[in-house]
C-alpha positions as a Python dict, from the first residue, in 0.01 Angstrom:
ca = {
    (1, 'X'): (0, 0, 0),
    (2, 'X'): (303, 159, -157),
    (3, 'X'): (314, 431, -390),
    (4, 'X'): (455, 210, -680),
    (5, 'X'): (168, -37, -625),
    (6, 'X'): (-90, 257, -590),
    (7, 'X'): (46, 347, -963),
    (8, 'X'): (27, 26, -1114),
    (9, 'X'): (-295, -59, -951),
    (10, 'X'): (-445, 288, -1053),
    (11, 'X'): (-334, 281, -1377),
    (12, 'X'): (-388, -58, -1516),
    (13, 'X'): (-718, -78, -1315),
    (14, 'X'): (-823, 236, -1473),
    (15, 'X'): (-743, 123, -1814),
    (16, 'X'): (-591, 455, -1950),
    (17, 'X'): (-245, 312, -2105),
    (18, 'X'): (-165, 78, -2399),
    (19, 'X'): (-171, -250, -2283),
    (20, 'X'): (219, -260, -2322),
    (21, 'X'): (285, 16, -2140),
    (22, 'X'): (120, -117, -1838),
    (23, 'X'): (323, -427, -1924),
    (24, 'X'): (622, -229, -1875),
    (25, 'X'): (499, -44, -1575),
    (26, 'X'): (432, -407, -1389),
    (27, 'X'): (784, -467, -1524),
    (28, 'X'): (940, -186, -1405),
    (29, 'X'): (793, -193, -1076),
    (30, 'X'): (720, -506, -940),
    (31, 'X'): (1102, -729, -1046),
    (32, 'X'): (1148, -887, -698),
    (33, 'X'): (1493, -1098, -641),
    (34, 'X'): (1416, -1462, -666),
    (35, 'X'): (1528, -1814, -816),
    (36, 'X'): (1682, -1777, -1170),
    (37, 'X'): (1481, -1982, -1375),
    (38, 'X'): (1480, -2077, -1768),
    (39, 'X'): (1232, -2221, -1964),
    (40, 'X'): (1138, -2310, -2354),
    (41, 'X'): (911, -2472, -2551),
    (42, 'X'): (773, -2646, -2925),
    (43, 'X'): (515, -2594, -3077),
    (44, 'X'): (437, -2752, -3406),
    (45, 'X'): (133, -2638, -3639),
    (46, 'X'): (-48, -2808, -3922),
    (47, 'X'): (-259, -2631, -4172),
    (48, 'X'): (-575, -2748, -4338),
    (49, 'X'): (-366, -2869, -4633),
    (50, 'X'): (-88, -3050, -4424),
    (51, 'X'): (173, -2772, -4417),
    (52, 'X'): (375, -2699, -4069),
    (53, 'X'): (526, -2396, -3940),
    (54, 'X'): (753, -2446, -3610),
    (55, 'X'): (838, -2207, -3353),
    (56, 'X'): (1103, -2276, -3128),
    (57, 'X'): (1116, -2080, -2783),
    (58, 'X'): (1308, -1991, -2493),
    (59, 'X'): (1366, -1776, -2182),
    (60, 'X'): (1537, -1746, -1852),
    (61, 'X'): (1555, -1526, -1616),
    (62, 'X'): (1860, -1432, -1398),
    (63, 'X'): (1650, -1353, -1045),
    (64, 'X'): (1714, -1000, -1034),
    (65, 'X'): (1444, -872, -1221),
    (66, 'X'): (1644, -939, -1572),
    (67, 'X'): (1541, -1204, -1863),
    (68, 'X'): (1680, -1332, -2229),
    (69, 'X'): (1423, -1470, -2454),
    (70, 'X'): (1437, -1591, -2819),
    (71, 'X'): (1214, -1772, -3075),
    (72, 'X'): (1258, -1884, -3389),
    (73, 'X'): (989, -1910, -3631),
    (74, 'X'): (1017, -2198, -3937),
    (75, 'X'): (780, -2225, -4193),
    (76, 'X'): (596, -2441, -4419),
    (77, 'X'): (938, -2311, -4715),
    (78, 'X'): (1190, -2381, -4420),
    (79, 'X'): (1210, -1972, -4438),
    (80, 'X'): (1321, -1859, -4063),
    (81, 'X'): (1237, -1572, -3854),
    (82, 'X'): (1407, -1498, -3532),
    (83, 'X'): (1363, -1260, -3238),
    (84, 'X'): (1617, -1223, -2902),
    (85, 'X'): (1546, -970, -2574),
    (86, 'X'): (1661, -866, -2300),
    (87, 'X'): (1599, -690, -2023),
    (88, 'X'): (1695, -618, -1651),
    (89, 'X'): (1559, -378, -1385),
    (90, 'X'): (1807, -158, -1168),
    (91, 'X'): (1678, -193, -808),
    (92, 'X'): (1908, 174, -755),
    (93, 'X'): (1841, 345, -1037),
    (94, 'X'): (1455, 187, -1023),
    (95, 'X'): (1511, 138, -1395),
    (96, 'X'): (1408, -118, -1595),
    (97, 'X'): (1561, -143, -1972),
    (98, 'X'): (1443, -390, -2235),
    (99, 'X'): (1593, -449, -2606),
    (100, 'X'): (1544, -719, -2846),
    (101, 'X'): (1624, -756, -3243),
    (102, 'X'): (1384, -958, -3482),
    (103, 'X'): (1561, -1106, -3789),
    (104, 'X'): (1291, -1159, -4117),
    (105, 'X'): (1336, -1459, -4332),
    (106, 'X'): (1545, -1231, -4608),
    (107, 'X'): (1742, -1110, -4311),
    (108, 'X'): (1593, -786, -4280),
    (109, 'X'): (1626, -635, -3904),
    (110, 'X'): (1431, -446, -3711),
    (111, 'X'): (1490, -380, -3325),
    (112, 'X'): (1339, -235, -3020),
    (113, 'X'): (1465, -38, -2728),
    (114, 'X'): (1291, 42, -2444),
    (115, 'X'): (1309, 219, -2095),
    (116, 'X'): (1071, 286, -1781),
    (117, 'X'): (1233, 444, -1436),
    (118, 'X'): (1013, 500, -1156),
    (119, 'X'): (980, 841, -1029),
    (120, 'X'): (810, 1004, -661),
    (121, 'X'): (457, 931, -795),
    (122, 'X'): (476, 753, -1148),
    (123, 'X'): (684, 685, -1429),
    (124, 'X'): (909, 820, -1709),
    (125, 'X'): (916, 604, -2046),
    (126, 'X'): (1083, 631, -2375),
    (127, 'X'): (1079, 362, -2680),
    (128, 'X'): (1258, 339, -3009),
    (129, 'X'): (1151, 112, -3288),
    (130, 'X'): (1348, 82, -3592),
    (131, 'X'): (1251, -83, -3913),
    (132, 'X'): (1466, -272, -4125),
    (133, 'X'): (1518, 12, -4370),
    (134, 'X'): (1661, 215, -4056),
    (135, 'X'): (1392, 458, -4027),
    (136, 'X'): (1272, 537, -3663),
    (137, 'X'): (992, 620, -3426),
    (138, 'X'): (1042, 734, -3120),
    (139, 'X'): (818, 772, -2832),
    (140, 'X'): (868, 997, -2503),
    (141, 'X'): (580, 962, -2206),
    (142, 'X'): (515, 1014, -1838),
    (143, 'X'): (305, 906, -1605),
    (144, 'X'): (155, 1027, -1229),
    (145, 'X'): (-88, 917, -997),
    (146, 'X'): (-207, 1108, -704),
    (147, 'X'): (-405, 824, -496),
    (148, 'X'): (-579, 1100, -211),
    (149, 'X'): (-764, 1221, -572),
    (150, 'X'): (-742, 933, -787),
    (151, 'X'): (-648, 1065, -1027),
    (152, 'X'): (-400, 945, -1294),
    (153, 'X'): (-254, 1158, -1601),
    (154, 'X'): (-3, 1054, -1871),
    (155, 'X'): (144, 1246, -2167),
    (156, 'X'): (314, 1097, -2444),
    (157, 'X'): (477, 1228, -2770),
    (158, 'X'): (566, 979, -3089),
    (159, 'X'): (801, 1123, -3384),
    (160, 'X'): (837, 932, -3668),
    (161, 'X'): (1115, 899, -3897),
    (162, 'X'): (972, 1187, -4095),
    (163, 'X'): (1047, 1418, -3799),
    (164, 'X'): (653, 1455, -3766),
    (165, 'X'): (549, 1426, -3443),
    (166, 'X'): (206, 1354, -3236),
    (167, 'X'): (105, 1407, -2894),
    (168, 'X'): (-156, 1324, -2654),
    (169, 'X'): (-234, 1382, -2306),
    (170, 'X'): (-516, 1173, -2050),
    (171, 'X'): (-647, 1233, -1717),
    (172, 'X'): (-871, 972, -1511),
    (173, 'X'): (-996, 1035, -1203),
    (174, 'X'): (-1142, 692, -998),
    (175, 'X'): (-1295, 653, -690),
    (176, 'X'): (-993, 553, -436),
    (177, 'X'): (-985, 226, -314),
    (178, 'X'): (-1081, 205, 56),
    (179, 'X'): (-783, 96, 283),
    (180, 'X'): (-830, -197, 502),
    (181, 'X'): (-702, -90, 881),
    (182, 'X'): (-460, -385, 933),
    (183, 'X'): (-435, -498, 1317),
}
């Protein structure tokens, strides 16, 4: 089993990150070439009292471990709300970089940018959100799994716009998995 798999496995399967950041790890990780492909959808809801909202999706991928996506979002007032991403992985680098920009219905902004690179035994990983007055929040955190132990640790530090920040830190120590002798 490769290291990189060792990490995601140990870290998702111990549960110690944020569901998105184990998003992003899988991301980051595991973005084998393939078939571009592209997909969207309708959907179409209807409330109790017979109004409909409509969201309106789509998103294709280029094969390389990169995607686009948007949605739009139309409510029962015809009021819109939009979102595009991106993001590719960097085979080289073992990067991957995501970004997207959601538009409110007054055409307020707010956007997202993140980044996770692999490194020897786990992951580095920023984020910035910023809200539609401009204000930021910023968050910086690593990851490392050692499988021999079991034992995965992450750190992570989030400043807001305020300049006030917050850190935390989390070890986990699991049983290893047994390796199967292959033949």
């Amino acid at each position: 089993m490769s290291k990189k798999r060792e990490l995601v496995l140990g870290i998702t399967g111990a549960m110690i990150l944020p569901a998105l950041w184990a998003a992003s790890v899988s991301l980051a990780v595991a973005a084998p070439p393939g078939k571009p492909r592209a997909a969207g959808a309708a959907v179409t809801r209807t409330g109790p009292s017979g109004n409909t909202a409509t969201r309106q999706s789509n998103v294709a991928t280029n094969g390389q471990g990169g995607y686009t996506a948007g949605s739009t979002v139309t409510g029962p007032a015809g009021n819109t709300a939009t979102r595009q991403q991106s993001g590719a992985y960097n085979p080289a680098t073992q990067m991957y970089t995501r970004s997207g920009t959601t538009t409110g219905p007054n055409g307020n902004q707010s956007s997202l940018t993140t980044s996770a690179q692999a490194t020897g035994n786990g992951l580095d990983r920023s984020a910035t959100r910023t809200g539609p007055n401009g204000n930021s929040v910023a968050t910086n955190g690593q990851a490392t799994y050692n499988p021999a132990t079991g034992t995965a640790s992450q750190s992570r530090t989030t400043t807001g716009a305020n300049g006030r920040s917050a850190s935390e830190n989390r070890t986990v120590t699991v049983a290893p998995v047994p390796q199967t002798p292959s033949n």
